[in-house]
N, C-alpha and C positions, 0 to 999 in steps of 0.2 A: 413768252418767257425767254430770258436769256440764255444763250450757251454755256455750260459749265463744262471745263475739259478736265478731267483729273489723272493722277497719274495707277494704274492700273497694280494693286494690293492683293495677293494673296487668289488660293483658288476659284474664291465663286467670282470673282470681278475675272479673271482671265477664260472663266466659262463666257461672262457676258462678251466680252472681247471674240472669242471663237462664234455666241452665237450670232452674232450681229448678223452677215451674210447670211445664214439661213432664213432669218425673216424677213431679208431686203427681198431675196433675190428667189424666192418662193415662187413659181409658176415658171420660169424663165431655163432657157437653156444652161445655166447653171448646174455644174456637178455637184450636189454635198460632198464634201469629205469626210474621209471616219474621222469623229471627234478625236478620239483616243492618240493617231498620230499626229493630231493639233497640237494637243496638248503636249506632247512629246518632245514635237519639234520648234516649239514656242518655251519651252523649260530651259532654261540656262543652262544646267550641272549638264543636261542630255544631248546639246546642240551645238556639236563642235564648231561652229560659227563662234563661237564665243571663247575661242581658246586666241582668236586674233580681233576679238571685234566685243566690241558695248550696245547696248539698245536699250531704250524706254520705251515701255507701252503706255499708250495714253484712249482713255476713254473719251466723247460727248456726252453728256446730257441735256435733255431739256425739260424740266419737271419733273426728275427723276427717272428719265427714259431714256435710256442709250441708242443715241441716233447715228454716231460714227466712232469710228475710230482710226489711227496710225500710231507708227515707233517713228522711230529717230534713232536712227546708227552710224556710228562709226566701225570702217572696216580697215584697221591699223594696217593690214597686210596690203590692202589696195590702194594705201597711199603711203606704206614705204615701196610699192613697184612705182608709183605713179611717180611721187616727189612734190606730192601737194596736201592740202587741207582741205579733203571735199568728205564731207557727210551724205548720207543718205537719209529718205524717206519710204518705209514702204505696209502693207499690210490695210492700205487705203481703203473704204467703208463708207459711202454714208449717205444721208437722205437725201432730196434733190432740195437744197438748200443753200444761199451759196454763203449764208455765214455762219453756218458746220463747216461748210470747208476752210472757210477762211481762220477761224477757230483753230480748228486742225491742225491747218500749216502754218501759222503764227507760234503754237506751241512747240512743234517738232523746231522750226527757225531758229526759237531762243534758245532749246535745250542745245542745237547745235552749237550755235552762235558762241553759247556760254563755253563750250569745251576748243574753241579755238577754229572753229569750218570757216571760210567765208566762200564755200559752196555748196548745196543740196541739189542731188539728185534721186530721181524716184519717180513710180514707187516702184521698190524691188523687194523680194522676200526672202531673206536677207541680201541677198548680191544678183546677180546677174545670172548665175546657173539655175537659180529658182526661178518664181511666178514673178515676171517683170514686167512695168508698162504696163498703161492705160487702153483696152481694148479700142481701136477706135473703125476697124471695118470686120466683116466675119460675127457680127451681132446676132445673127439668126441661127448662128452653130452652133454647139456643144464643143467648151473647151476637150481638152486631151487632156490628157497625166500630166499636169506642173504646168499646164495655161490659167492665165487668169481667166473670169469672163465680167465684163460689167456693163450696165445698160447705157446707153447712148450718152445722158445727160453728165456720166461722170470727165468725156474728153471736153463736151461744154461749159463746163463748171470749174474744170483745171485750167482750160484758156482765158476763161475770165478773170481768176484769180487772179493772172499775170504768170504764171507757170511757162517757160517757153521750151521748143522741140530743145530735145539733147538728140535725142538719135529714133530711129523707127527700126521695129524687128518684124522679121517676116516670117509666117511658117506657109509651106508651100506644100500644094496636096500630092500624092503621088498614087499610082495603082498600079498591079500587077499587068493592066490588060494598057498600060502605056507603053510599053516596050515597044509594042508593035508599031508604034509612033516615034519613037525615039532616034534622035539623028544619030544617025551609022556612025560616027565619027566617036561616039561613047565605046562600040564595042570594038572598033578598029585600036583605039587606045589601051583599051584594057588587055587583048592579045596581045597587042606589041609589049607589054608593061610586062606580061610572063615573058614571051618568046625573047625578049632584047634584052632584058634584068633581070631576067629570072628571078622574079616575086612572086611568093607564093600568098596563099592568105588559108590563115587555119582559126578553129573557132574556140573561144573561152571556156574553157570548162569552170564547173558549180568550185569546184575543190581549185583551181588556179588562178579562182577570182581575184583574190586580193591581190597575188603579186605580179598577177598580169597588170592590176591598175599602177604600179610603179611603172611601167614600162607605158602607159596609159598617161602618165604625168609628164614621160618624158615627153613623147611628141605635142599634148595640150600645153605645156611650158612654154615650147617652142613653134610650135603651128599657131597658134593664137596670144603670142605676146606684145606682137604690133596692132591688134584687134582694140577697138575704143572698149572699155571696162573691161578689162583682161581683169582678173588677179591670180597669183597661182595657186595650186593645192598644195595642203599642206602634208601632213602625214597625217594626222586629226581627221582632216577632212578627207582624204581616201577611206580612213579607217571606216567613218560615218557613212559615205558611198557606199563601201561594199557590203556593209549590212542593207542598205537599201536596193540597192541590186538583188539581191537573193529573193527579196521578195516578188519583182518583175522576171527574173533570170529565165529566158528561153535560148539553149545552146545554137541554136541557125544564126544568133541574131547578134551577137558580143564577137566580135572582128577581130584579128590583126593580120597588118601585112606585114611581111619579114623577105630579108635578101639575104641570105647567108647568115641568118642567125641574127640580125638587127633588125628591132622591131624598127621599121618606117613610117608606119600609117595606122590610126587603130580606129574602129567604127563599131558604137554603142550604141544601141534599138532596142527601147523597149516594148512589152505587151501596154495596150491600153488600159492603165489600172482602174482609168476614171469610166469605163463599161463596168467593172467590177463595184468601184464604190456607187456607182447613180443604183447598182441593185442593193447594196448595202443599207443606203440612206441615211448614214454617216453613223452606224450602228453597226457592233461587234455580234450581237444577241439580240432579238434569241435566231435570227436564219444567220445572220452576214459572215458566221465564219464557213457557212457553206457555201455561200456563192464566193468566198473566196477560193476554196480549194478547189472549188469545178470551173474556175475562170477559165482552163482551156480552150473548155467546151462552147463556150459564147462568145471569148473575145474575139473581136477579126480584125479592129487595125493594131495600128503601132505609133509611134513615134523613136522619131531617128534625132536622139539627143546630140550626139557627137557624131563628128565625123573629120579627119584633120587628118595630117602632112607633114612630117619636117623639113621645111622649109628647101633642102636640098634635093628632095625628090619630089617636089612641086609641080611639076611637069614633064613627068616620067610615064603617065596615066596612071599612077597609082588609086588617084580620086577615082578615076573610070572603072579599074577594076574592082572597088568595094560599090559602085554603082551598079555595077552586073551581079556581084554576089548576092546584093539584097532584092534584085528581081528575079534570081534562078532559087532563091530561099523562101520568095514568096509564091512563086509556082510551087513549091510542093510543100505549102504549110495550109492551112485556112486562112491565115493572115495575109488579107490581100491587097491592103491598102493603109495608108496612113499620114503623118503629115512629117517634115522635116522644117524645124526649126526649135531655137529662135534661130533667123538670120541675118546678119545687120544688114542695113541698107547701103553702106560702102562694102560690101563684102561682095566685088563684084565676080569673083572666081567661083564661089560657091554659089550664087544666083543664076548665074551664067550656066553653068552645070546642070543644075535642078530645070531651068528654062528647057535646056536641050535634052532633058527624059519626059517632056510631054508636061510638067510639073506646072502648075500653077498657082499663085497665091491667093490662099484663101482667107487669108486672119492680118491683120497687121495690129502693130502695138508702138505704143509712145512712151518713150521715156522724155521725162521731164526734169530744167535745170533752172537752179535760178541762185543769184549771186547774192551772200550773206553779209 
């Protein structure tokens, strides 16, 4: 039977959209998600994404059976930073088939093509601080909170398309018990960064969440605007952060560093939600609002989202000293391991870093580009 691609109408078709991955990826190190924030965060009116940005959902069938899926977006904000015409693809799905995918990305192509791209890249969910790239090593792990995970044959199936690298992201494992490994020169740096600049670093409070994340914009603006797929935040999309933060928010873990009242550096680490939802089972009811409220009790690692610099205290040891904070925070929490990333693969300052705390890479991820 032929592929039929349609474009994706109304609640029970964006149910089938959400369920897809559940019965792809059934047995497999795959997290469920809770349906409920799918839906949420896949809703237009609800997904500040959409206050600078468009997307089409698009189903597969093949005899009436939903075998894959992708969107097709544009992100206006990322390409008035950039000063080009690139599209995205992301939200990628599908059976080991190579023309469902080719289906796929023929449709996402056009829609693009039609609004003016003459470049896709992907897949990303929606941008780049989401679930981005094609799992292509770390296949036998269990993603983290906002890792994608996908079985082997999806990086074989996007090379054959003719899909080619845009870039590879790395998350890199850490643990409490690597300190002791850890080159001298980490804590030599973060001394000198108090003793010589007297910086200090104090931690986010529940109630200062939001307007610390202004001060959180500043240095992400500026720490990461030479970075490949930068785009900035907006006020929308802080706004949409801070309500998502609350739900992870452990006070050891939301950072900043300040020198006389300027914030310089700020470092965001959350609990591992996806321990929480794999108990869940992507259900609210009738247990899952209780393993959420007792997630304390079980979670143990983390993931280290942010972590950045303005650019003029770059090499002050500032990085070193929020490197020390989050190993003297994981000695006295339960939380005693977890992974940092994404991390590009040109980001040799941050790789470099994480190299020399014992860190090593466990996951890598593809993003893919191809010219319209």
């Amino acid at each position: 039977m032929a592929v039929e691609i349609t474009t994706v109408q109304g609640r029970r078709q964006l149910a089938e959209f959400i369920d897809l991955p559940f019965r792809l990826h059934q047995g497999t190190p795959w997290v469920t998600p809770l349906k409920l924030e799918r839906h949420q965060f896949l809703t237009r009116r609800l997904n500040a994404y959409f206050k600078h940005g468009e997307a089409e959902y698009f189903l597969a069938r093949r005899d009436g059976r939903v075998v894959g899926r992708i969107t097709a977006q544009i992100d206006f904000a990322y390409n008035r930073f950039h000063g080009g015409r690139t599209g995205m693809f992301g939200f990628l799905e599908f059976e080991d088939d190579p023309e469902i995918l080719g289906a796929l990305l023929a449709t996402a192509e056009a829609w693009l093509r039609a609004r003016g791209c003459d470049q896709m890249l992907g897949p990303m969910d929606f941008n780049l601080n989401e679930e981005a790239g094609v799992l292509i090593e770390g296949v036998e792990l269990e993603p983290l909170v906002r890792q994608n995970w996908h079985p082997p044959y999806y990086q074989r199936r996007c090379e054959e398309a003719g899909l080619a690298k845009a870039m590879d992201l790395f998350s890199w494992k850490l643990s409490v018990d690597d300190r002791a490994s850890m080159k001298p020169i980490i804590e030599k740096l973060a001394k000198r960064c108090r003793e010589k600049y007297g910086v200090e670093v104090r931690k986010i409070t529940r109630r200062g969440l939001r307007k610390d994340l202004d001060r959180f914009a500043e240095v992400y603006n500026s720490a990461w605007s030479e970075n490949w797929g930068f785009v900035p935040y907006s006020k929308a999309d802080l706004d949409a952060y801070a309500l998502d933060l609350q739900l992870v928010y452990a006070p050891e873990w939301f950072m900043v560093a300040e020198c006389e009242g300027e914030t310089i550096a700020m470092a965001i680490t959350v609990m591992d939600g996806n321990q929480m939802q794999k108990r869940m089972n992507g259900k609210l009811i009738p247990h899952g609002w209780y393993d959420f409220l007792s997630r304390n009790r079980y979670t143990d690692q983390l993931r280290v989202g942010f972590l950045g610099v303005k650019p003029e205290w770059q090499h002050t040891g500032v990085a070193a000293l929020l490197y020390v904070e989050h190993f003297e925070a994981a000695a006295r929490s339960n939380l005693k391991h977890g992974e940092a990333g994404f991390i590009l693969e040109t980001n040799h300052a941050m790789n470099s870093g994480l190299e020399a705390m014992n860190g090593r890479v466990v996951k890598k991820y593809r993003v893919y580009e191809r010219a319209l």
